[in-house]
C-alpha positions in Angstrom: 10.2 3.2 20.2 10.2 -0.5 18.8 8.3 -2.2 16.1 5.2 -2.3 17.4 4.9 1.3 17.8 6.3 2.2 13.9 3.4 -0.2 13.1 0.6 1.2 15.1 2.0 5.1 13.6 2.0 3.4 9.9 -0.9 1.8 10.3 -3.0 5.1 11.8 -1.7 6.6 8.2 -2.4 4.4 6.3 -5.9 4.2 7.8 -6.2 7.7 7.1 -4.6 7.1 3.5 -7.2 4.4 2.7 -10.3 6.9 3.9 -9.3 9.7 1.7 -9.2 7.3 -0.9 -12.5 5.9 -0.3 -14.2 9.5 -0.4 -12.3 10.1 -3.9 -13.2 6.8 -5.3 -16.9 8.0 -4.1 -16.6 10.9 -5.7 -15.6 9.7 -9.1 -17.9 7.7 -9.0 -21.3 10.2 -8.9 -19.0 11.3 -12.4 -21.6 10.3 -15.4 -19.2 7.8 -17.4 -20.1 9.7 -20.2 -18.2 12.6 -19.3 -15.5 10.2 -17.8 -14.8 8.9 -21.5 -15.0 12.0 -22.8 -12.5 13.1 -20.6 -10.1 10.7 -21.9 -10.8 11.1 -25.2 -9.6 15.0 -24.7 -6.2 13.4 -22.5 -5.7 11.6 -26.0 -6.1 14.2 -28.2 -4.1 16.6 -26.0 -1.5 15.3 -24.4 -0.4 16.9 -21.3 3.9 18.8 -20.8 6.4 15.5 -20.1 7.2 15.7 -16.3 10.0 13.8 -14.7 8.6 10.6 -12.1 9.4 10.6 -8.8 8.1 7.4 -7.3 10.9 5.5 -5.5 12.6 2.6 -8.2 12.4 -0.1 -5.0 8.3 0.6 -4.9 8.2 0.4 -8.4 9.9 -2.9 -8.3 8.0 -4.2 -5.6 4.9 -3.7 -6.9 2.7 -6.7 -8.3 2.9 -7.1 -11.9 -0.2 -7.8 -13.9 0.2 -9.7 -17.2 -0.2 -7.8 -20.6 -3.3 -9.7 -21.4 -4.5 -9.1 -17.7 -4.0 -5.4 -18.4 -6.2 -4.9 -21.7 -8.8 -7.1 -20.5 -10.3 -3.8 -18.8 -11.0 -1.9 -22.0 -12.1 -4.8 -23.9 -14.5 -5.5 -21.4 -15.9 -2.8 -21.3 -16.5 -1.9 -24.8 -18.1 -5.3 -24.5 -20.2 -3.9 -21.5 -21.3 -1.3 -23.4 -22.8 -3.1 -26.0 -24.6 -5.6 -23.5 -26.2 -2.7 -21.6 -27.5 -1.1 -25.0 -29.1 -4.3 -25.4 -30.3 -5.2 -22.0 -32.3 -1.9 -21.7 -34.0 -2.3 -24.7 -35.2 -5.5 -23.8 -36.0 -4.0 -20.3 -38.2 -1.5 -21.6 -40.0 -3.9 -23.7 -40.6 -6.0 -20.7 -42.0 -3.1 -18.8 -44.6 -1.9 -21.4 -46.1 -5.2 -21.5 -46.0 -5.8 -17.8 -47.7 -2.6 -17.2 -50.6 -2.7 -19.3 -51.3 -5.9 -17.8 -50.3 -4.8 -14.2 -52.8 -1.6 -14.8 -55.7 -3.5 -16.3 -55.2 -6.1 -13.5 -55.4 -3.6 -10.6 -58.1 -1.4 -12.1 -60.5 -3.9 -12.8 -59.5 -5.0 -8.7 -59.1 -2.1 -6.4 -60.5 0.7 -8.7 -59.2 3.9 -10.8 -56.8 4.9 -7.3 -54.9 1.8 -7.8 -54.6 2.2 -11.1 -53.6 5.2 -11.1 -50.9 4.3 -8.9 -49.9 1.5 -11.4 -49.5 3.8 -13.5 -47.1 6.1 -11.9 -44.9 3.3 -11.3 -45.2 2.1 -14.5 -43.6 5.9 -16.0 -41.2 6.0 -13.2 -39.9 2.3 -14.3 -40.1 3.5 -18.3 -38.4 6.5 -17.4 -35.5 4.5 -15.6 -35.1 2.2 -18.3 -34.9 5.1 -20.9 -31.7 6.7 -18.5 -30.3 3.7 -18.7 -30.6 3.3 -22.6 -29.3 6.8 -23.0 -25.8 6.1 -20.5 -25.4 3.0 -22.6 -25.7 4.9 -26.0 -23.6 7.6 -24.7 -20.8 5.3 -23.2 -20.4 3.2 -26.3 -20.7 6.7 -28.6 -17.7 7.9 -26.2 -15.4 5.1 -26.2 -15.7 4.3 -30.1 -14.4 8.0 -30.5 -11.3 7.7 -27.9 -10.9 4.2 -29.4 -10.5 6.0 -32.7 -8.4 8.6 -31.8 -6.0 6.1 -30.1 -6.0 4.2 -33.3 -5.1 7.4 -35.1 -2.5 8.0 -32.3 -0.7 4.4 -32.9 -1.0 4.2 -36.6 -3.1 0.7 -36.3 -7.0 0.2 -35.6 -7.5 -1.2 -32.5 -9.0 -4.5 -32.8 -11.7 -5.5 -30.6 -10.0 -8.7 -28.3 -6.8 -8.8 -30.4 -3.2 -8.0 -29.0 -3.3 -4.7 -30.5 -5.0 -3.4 -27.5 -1.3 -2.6 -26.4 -0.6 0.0 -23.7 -3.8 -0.3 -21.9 -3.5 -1.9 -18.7 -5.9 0.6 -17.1 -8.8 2.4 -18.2 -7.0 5.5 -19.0 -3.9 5.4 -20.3 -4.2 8.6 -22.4 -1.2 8.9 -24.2 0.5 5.2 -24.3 0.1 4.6 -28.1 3.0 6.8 -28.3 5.3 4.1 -27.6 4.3 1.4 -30.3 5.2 -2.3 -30.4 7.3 -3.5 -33.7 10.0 -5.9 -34.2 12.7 -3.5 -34.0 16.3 -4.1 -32.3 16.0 -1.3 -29.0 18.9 -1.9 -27.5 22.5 -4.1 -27.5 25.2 -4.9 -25.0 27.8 -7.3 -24.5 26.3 -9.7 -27.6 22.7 -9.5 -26.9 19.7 -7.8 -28.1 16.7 -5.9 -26.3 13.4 -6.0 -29.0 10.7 -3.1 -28.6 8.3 -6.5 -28.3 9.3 -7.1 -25.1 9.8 -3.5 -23.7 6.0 -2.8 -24.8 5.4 -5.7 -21.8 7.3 -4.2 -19.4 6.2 -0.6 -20.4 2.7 -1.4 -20.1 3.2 -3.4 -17.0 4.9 -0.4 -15.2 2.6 2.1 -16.6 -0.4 0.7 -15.5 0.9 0.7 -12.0 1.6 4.2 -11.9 -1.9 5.1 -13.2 -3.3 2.8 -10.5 -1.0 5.1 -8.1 -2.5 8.0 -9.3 0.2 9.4 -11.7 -0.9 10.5 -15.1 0.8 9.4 -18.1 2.0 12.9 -18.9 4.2 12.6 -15.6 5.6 9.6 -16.0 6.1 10.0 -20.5 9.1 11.5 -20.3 11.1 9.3 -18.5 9.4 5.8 -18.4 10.4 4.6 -21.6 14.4 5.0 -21.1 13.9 4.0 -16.9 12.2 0.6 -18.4 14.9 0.0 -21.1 18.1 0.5 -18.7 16.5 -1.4 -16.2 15.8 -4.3 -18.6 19.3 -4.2 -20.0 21.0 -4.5 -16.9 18.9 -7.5 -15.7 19.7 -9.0 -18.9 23.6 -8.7 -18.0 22.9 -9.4 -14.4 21.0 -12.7 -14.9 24.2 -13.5 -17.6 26.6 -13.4 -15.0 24.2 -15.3 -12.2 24.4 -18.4 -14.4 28.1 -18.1 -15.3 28.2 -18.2 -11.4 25.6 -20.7 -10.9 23.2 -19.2 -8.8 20.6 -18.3 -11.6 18.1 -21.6 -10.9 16.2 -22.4 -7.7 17.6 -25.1 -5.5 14.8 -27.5 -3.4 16.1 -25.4 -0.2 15.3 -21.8 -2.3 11.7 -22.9 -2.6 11.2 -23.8 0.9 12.5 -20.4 2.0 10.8 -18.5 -0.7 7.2 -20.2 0.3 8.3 -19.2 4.0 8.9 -15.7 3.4 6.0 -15.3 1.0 4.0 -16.6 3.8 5.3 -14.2 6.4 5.2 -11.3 3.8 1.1 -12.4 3.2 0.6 -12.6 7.3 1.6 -9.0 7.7 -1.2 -7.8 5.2 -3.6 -10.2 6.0 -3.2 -8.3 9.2 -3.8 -4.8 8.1 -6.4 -5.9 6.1 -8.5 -7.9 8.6 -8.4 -4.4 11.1 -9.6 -3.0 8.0 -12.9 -5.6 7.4 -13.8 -6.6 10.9 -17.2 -5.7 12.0 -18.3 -6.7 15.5 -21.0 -9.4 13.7 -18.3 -11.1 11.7 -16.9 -14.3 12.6 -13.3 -15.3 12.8 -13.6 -16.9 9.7 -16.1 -14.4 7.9 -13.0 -11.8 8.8 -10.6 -14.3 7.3 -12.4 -14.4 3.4 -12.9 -11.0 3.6 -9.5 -9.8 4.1 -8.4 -12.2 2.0 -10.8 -10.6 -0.9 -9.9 -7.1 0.2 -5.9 -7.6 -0.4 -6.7 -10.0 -4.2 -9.7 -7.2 -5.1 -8.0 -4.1 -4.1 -4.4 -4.8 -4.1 -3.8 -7.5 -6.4 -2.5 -9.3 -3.7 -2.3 -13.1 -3.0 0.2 -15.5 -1.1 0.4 -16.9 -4.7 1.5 -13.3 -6.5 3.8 -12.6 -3.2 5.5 -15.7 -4.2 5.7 -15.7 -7.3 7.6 -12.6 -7.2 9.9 -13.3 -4.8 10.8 -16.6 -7.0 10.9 -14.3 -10.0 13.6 -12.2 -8.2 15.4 -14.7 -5.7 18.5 -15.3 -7.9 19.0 -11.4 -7.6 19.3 -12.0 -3.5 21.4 -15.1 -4.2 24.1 -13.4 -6.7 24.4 -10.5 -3.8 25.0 -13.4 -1.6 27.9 -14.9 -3.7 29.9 -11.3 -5.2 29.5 -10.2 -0.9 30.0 -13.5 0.6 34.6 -12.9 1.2 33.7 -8.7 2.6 35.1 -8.5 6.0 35.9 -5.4 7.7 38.1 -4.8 10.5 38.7 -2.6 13.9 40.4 0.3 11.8 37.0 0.6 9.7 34.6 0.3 12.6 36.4 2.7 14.6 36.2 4.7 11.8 32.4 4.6 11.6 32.1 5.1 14.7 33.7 8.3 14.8 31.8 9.6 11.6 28.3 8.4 13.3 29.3 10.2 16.2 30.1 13.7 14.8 27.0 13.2 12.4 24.8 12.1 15.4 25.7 14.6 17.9 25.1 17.5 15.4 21.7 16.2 14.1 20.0 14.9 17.2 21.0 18.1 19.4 19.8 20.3 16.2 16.5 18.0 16.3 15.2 15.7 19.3 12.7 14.6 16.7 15.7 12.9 14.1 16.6 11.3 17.9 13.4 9.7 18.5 13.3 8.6 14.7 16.9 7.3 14.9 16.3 5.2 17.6 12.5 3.9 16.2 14.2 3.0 13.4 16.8 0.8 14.9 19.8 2.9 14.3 23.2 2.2 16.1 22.9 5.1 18.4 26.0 6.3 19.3 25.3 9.5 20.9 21.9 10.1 23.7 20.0 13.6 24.4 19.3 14.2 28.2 16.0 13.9 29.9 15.1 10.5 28.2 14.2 7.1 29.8 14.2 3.5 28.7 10.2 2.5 29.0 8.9 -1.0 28.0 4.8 -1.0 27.4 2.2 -3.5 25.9 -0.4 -2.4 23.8 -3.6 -4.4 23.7 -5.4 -2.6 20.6 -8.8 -2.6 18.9 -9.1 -5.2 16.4 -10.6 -3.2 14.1 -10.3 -0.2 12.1 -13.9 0.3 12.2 -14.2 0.4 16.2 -10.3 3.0 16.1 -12.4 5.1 13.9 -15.9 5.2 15.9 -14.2 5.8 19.4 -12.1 8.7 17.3 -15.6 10.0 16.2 -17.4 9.8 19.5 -14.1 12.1 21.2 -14.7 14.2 18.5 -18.4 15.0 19.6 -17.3 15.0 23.5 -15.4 17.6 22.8 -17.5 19.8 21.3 -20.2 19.6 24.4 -20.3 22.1 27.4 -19.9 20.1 30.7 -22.8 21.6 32.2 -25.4 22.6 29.4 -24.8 18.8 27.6 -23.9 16.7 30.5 -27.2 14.0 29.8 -25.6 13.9 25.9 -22.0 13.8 27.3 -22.6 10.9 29.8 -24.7 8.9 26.6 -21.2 9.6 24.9 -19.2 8.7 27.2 -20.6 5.2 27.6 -20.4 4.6 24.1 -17.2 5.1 24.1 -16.3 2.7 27.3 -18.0 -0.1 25.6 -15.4 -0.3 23.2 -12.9 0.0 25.4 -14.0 -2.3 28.6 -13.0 -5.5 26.9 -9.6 -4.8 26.4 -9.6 -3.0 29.9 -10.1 -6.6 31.4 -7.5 -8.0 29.3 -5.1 -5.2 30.4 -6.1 -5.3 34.7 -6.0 -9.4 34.3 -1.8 -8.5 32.7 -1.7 -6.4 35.7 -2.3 -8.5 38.3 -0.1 -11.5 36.6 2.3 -8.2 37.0 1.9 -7.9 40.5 2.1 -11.5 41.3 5.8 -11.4 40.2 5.5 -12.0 36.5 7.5 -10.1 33.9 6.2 -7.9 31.2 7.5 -9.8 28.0 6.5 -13.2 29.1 3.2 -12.4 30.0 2.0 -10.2 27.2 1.9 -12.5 24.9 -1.2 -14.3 27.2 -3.5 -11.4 27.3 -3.4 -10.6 24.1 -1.1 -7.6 23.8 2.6 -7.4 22.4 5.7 -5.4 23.9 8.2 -2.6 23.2 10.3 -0.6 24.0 11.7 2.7 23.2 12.9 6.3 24.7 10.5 8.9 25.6 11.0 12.5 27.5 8.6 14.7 28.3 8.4 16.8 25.4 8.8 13.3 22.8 7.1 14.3 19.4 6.4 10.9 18.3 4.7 9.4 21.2 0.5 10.1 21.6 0.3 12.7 24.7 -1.6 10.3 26.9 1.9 7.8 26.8 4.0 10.2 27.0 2.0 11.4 30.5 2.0 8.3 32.0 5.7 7.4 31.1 6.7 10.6 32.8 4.7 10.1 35.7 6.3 7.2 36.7 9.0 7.6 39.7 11.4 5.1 39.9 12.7 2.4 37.0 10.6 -0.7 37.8 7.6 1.0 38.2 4.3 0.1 36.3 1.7 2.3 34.9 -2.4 1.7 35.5 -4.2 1.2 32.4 -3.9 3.7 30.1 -6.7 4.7 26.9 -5.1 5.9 23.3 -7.0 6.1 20.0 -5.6 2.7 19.0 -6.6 0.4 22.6 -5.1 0.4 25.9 -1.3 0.0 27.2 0.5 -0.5 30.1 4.0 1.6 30.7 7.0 0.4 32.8 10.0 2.4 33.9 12.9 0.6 32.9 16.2 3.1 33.5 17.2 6.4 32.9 19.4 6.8 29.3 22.7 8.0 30.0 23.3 11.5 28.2 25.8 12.0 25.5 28.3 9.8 23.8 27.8 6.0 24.1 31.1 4.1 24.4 31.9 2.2 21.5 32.2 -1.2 23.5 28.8 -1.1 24.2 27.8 -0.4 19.9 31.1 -2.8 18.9 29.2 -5.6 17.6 25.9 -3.6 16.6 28.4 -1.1 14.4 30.4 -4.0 12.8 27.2 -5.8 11.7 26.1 -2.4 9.8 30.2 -1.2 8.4 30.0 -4.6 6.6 26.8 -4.3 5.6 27.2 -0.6 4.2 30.8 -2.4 2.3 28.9 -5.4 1.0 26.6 -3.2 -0.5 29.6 -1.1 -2.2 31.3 -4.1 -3.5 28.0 -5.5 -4.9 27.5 -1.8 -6.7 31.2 -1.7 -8.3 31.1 -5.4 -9.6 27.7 -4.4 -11.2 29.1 -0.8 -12.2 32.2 -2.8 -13.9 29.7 -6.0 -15.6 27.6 -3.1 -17.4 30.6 -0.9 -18.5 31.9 -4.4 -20.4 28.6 -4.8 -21.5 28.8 -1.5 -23.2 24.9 -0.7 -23.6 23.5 0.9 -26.5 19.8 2.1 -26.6 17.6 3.1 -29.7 14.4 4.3 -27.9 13.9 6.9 -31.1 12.9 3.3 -32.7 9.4 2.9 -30.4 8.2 6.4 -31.2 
């Protein structure tokens, strides 16, 4: 289908992702905090079966790292918090006595015994509020002083209050960690060096607070976290030896202008998602701009300075693939031969599935082999710029639809103009494109003018990954050249021209040659990278002493 369109899918999940998380994060938050930290006082105490992880290693990777000291900060804070709220309220409750007899004496002696009887009631509504609060304070600190206790007991240590002891607790609830305890202990060796149970605490914690923050519990991820961290550790170690032997371990001038590039471009693409995600129809341009940036740093962790910083963390990884792959050529035998194999496996999957088809060729695959009844269609999409106005229009459809056309038509026709005022501005963005169109300009060049992007993909009438209302008006086309009207979706407006017909079954390999060579060396660069590696660690001969953390 194109890029655009795997966007607008992703983004639609993600949108729905981000709303079920919203209503849990509501939910645990009506929680008392008392029960909250009793809760993880009983994860402590009772620590749940060891389950094997299954988040993918490349998310896990890619995920921004928080420093140790960044991590604990939560706990010590809020023991801290605790303390301050007990406090706070008692002063508050002082504050209100005094302020109410004065405030009762004040407006009796002025507007009588009504008023003061009113004073009154506020004044016991305002005690009474202050008293709650003394009482969640009380309980919270009570709560937290016995899970900080039993983690104590679990470690062997006390826990000190803002000392580097607080180990293992990059999020609020890492029932469990202090099984894995920080000491100066040798944890692994290979090839001459050493791994020290200091420095895979840091890297333990790091990782385990992301999965928490994921929404894996630390009995999932206990049983193999503390060997996955390890191995991976070791084998940067003997990774990063060899990138220096080779000289491509340190940052060159023209490594920093590409890494501030791509951080940039890597930041623009969530900046993106995130200002559909803030816009309201008051904000300005620039009021959108702050808030998205706060969304991605609040939420996500996420700044053009982490992105970076990550990506100059790992660059020399990118650079040593560049230099062990840089001599992998492949030649007509081994392309022919790929060809062959994607042929067989094509031909066997997409007639078993026309959905693998339509994926396959969304996801940029060299297709090799077409189903009938498919067309070529090129459309721009000029879409709501905001998640907020995608998910009012899907709300408003959602009560047209559950009207009767003759017993609701006044609350129907209310509806239905609701639901054309979102979509009339892009409308006249879309019929301006259409008569650019019909003055003899193309589709690409003009898109770009009227705010809206294009793609292209393959789409039949019976295509599973395409919204109905495309897949109509693609079909209903006649001839290749032929241009759609303005068509509504849940995500804005598009317009739809017929480009050719897709020739059924196999593609000849002329037309793939240079599209197939690119990925056969690709797929062998990869498989030279992975036996130098395989060969560098078997030299290195890693040993690992994890019984030493326990």
């Amino acid at each position: 289908m194109g890029e655009r369109k795997e966007r607008r899918l992703r983004r639609e999940a993600e949108a729905a992702a981000e709303k079920d998380r919203i209503e849990q994060e509501k939910a645990a938050q009506e929680q008392p905090e008392a029960e909250e930290a009793q809760s993880e006082q009983a994860d402590v105490q009772q620590p749940a079966p060891e389950q094997p992880v299954e988040a993918e290693r490349d998310h896990r990777e890619n995920a921004p790292r928080r420093a140790p000291e960044e991590e604990a900060a939560p706990v010590r804070k809020r023991r801290r918090r605790a303390k301050i709220n007990l406090q706070a309220a008692v002063v508050l409750l002082v504050f209100a006595l005094l302020m109410g007899v004065v405030l009762g004496y004040v407006l009796g002696r002025s507007a009588g015994e009504t008023r003061a009887k009113e004073a009154e009631a506020k004044l016991a509504e305002l005690t009474a509020a202050v008293e709650t609060e003394q009482q969640q304070a009380q309980q919270e600190q009570s709560a937290e002083q016995a899970n900080e206790e039993a983690l104590a007991a679990l470690a062997g240590e006390a826990l000190a209050s803002d000392g580097d002891t607080d180990l293992l607790m990059g999020a609020e609830d890492l029932s469990g960690a202090a099984d894995v305890q920080a000491t100066d202990e040798v944890v692994a060796e290979f090839g001459g060096g050493e791994l020290m149970a200091s420095e895979v605490i840091e890297e333990y914690n790091a990782r385990l607070a992301r999965y928490m923050f994921e929404g894996y519990s630390e009995a999932e991820v206990s049983g193999t976290l503390l060997p996955e961290v390890m191995e991976d550790m070791v084998s940067e170690r003997v990774l990063e030896s060899h990138a220096k032997e080779l000289g491509v371990y340190e940052l060159s001038a023209s490594d920093e202008q590409q890494i501030a590039a791509e951080a940039q471009r890597r930041y623009e693409e969530q900046l993106s998602y995130a200002r559909s995600l803030v816009r309201t129809g008051e904000m300005s341009d620039a009021e959108v701009e702050a808030a998205a940036q706060s969304y991605l740093l609040e939420s996500e962790g996420v700044s053009r300075e982490s992105i970076e910083a990550e990506l100059r963390a790992s660059w020399w990884m990118d650079k040593l693939y560049d230099a062990l792959t840089a001599n992998v050529s492949v030649g007509s035998g081994e392309i022919m031969t790929a060809y062959n194999e994607a042929l067989a496996d094509q031909k066997e999957r997409f007639l078993a599935s026309a959905e693998d088809y339509e994926a396959a060729q969304a996801g940029g695959d060299v297709i090799v082999y077409n189903l009938p009844g498919y067309r070529r269609v090129k459309m721009v999409g000029i879409t709501f710029d905001s998640f907020d106005a995608m998910t009012a229009v899907d709300e408003l459809n959602t009560q047209l639809a559950a009207l009767d056309a003759s017993a609701d038509a006044e609350q129907i026709a209310q509806l239905q103009a609701q639901i054309d005022a979102y979509y009339t501005p892009l409308e006249e963005k879309a019929d301006a494109l259409l008569q650019a169109l019909a003055s003899g300009g193309a589709l690409e060049s003009l898109s770009g003018q009227y705010g809206g992007e294009t793609e292209e993909g393959c789409v039949c009438a019976d295509s599973s990954l395409w919204t109905q209302e495309l897949v109509d008006a693609a079909m209903a086309l006649a001839s290749p050249g032929d241009v759609s009207g303005i068509v509504r979706t849940g995500d804005g407006v598009y317009i739809l021209q017929y480009v050719e017909d897709v020739p059924e079954g196999t593609v000849a390999m002329s037309e793939v040659y240079d599209a197939l060579s690119a990925q056969t060396r690709e797929t062998a660069r990869y498989l030279a990278y992975e036996t130098q590696i395989n060969a560098w660690m078997e030299e290195a001969n890693p040993k690992y002493y994890p019984e030493r953390m326990q």
